[in-house]
N, CA, C and O atoms as a GROMACS GRO file, in nm:
protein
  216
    1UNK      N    1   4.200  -6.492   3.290
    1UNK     CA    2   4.085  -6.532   3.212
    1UNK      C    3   3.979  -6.422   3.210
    1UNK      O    4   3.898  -6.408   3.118
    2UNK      N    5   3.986  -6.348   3.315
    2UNK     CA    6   3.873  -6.243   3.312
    2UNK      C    7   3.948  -6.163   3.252
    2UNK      O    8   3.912  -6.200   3.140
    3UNK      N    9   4.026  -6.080   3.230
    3UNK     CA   10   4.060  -6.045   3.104
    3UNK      C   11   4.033  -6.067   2.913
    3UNK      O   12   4.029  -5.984   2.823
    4UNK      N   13   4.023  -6.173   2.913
    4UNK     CA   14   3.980  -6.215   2.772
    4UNK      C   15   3.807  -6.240   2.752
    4UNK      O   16   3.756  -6.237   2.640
    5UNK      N   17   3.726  -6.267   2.880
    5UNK     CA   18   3.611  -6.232   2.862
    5UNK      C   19   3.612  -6.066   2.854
    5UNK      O   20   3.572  -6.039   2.741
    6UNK      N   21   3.632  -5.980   2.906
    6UNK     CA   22   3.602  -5.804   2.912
    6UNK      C   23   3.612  -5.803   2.727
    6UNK      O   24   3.527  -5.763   2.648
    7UNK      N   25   3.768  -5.870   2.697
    7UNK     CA   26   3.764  -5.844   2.545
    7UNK      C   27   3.674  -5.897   2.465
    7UNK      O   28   3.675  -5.848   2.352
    8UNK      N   29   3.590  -5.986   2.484
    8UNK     CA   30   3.529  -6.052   2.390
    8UNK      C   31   3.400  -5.970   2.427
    8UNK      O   32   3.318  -5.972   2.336
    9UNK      N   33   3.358  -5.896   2.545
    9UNK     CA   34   3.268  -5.835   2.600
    9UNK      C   35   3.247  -5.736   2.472
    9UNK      O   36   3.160  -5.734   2.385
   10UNK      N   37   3.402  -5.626   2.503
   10UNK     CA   38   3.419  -5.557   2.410
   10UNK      C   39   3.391  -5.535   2.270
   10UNK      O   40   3.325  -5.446   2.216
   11UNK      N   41   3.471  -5.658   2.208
   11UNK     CA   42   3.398  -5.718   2.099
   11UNK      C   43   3.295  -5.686   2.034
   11UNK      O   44   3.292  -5.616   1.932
   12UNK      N   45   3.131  -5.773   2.135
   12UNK     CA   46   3.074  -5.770   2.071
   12UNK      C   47   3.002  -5.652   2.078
   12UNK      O   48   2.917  -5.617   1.997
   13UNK      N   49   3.039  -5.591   2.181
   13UNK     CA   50   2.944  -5.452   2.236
   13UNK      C   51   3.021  -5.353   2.065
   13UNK      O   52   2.950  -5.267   2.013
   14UNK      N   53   3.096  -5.369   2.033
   14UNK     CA   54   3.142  -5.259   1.929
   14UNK      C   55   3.158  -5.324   1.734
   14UNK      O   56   3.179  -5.262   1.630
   15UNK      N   57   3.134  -5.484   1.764
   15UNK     CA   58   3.106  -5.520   1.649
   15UNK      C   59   3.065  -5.485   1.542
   15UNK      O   60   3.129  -5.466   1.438
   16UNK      N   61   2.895  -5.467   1.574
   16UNK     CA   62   2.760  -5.335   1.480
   16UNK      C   63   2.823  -5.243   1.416
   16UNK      O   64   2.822  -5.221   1.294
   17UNK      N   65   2.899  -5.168   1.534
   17UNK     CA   66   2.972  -5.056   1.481
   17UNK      C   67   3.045  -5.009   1.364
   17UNK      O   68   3.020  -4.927   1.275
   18UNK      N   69   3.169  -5.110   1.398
   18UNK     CA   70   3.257  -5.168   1.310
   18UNK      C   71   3.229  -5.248   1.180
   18UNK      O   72   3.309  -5.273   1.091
   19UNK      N   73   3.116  -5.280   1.188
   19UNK     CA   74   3.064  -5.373   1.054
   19UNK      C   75   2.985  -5.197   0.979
   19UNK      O   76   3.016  -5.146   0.871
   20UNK      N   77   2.929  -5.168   1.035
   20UNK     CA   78   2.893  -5.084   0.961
   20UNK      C   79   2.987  -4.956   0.889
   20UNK      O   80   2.986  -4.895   0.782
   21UNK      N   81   3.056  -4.955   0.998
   21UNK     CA   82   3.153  -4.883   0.963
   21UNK      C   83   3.254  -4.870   0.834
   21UNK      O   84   3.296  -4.763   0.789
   22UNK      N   85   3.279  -4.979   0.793
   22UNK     CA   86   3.322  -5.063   0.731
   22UNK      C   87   3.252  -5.113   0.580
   22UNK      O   88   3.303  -5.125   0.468
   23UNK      N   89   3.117  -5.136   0.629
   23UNK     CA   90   2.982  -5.079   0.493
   23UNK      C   91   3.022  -4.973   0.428
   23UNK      O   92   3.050  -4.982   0.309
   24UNK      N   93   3.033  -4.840   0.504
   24UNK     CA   94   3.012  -4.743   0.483
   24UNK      C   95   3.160  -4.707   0.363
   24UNK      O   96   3.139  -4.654   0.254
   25UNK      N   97   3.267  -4.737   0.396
   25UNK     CA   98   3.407  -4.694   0.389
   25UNK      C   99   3.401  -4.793   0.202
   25UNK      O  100   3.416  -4.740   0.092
   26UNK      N  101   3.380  -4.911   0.224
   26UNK     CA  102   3.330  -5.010   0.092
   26UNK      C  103   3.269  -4.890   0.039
   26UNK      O  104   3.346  -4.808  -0.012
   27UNK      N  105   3.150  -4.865   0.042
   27UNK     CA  106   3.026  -4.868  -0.056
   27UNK      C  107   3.097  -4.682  -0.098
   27UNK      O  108   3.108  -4.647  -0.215
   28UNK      N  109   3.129  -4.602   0.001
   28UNK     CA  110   3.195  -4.502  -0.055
   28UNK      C  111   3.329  -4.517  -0.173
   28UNK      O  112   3.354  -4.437  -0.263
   29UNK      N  113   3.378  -4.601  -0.152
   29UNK     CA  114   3.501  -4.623  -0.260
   29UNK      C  115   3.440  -4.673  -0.366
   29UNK      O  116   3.485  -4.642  -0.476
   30UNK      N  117   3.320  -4.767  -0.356
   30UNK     CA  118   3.267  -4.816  -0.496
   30UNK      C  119   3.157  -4.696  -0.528
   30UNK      O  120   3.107  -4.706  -0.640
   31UNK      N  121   3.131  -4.635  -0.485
   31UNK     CA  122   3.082  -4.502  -0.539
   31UNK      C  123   3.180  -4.386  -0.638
   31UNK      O  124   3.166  -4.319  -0.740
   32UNK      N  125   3.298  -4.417  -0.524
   32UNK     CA  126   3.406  -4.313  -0.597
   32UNK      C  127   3.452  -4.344  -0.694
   32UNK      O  128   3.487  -4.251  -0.766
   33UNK      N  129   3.471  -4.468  -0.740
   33UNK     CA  130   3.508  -4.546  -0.817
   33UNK      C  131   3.421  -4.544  -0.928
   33UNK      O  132   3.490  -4.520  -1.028
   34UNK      N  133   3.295  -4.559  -0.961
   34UNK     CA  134   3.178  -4.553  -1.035
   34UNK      C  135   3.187  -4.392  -1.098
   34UNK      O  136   3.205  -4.364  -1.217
   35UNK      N  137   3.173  -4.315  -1.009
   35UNK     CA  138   3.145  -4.152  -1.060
   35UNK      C  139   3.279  -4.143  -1.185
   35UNK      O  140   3.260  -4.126  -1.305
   36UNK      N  141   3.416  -4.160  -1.114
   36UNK     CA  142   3.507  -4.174  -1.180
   36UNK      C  143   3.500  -4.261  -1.312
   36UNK      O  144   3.531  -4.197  -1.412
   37UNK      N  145   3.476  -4.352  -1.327
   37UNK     CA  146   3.466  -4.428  -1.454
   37UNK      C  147   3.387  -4.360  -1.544
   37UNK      O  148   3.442  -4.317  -1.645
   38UNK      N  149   3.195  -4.329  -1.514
   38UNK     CA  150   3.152  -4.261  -1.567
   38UNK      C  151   3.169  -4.137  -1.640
   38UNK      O  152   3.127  -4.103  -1.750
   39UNK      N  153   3.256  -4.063  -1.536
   39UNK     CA  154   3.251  -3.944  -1.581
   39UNK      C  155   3.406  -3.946  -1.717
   39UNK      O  156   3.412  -3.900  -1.831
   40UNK      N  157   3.488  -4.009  -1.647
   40UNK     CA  158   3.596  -4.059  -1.767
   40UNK      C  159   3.544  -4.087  -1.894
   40UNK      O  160   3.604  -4.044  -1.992
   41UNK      N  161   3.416  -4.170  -1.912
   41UNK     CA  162   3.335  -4.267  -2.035
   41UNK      C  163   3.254  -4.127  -2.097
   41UNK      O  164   3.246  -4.123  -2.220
   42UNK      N  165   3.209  -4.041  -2.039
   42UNK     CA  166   3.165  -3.917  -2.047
   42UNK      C  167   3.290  -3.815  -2.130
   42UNK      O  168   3.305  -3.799  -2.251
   43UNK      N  169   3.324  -3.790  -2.079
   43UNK     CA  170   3.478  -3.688  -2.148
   43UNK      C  171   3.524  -3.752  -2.239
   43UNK      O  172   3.570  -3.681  -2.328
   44UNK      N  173   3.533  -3.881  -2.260
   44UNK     CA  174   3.598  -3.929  -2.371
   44UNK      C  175   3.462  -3.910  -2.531
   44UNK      O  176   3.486  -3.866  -2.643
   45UNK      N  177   3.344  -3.956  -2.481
   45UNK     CA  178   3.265  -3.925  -2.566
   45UNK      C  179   3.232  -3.772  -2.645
   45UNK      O  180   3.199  -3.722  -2.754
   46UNK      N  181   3.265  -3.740  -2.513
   46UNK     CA  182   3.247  -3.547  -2.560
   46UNK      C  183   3.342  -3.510  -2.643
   46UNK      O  184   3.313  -3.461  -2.752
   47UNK      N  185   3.484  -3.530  -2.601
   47UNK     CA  186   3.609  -3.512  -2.700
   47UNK      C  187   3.591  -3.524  -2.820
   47UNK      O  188   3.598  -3.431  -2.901
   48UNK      N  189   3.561  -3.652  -2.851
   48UNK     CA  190   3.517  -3.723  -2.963
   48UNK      C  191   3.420  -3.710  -3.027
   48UNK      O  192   3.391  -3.782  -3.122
   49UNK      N  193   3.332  -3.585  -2.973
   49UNK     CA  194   3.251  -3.529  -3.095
   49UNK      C  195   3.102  -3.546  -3.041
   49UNK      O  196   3.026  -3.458  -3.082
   50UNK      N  197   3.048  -3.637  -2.963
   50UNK     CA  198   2.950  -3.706  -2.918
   50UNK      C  199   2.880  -3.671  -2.802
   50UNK      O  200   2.910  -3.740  -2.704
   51UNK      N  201   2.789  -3.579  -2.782
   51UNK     CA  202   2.747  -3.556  -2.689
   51UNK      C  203   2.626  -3.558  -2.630
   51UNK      O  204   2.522  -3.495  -2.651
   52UNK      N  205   2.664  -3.665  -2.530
   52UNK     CA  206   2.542  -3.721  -2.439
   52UNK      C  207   2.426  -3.660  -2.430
   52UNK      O  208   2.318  -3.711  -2.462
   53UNK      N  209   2.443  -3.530  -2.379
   53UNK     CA  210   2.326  -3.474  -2.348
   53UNK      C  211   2.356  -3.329  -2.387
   53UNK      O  212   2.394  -3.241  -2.311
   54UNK      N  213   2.331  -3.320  -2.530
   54UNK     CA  214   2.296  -3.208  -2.609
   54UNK      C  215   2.388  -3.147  -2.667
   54UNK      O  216   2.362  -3.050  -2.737
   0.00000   0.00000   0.00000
């Protein structure tokens, strides 16, 4: 039994961590994901004659 308290010790002592961690790894892929679309919606406009900015 003292074994499975140390883990749950563990747990929560590294939880924060891991949650943020985890924020971080999300919000980077929906970043990467975003630039990518944009910049795709971008090149296609330019091709096509249309340009955003100038």
């Amino acid at each position: 039994m003292h074994a499975a308290n140390d883990l749950r010790s563990t747990l929560e002592k590294h939880a924060p961590l891991l949650l943020a961690l985890l924020l971080v790894l999300l919000s980077a892929r929906m970043l990467k994901k975003t630039f990518w679309s944009l910049f795709g919606i971008y090149m296609a406009l330019h091709y096509s004659g249309i340009h955003p900015f100038g």
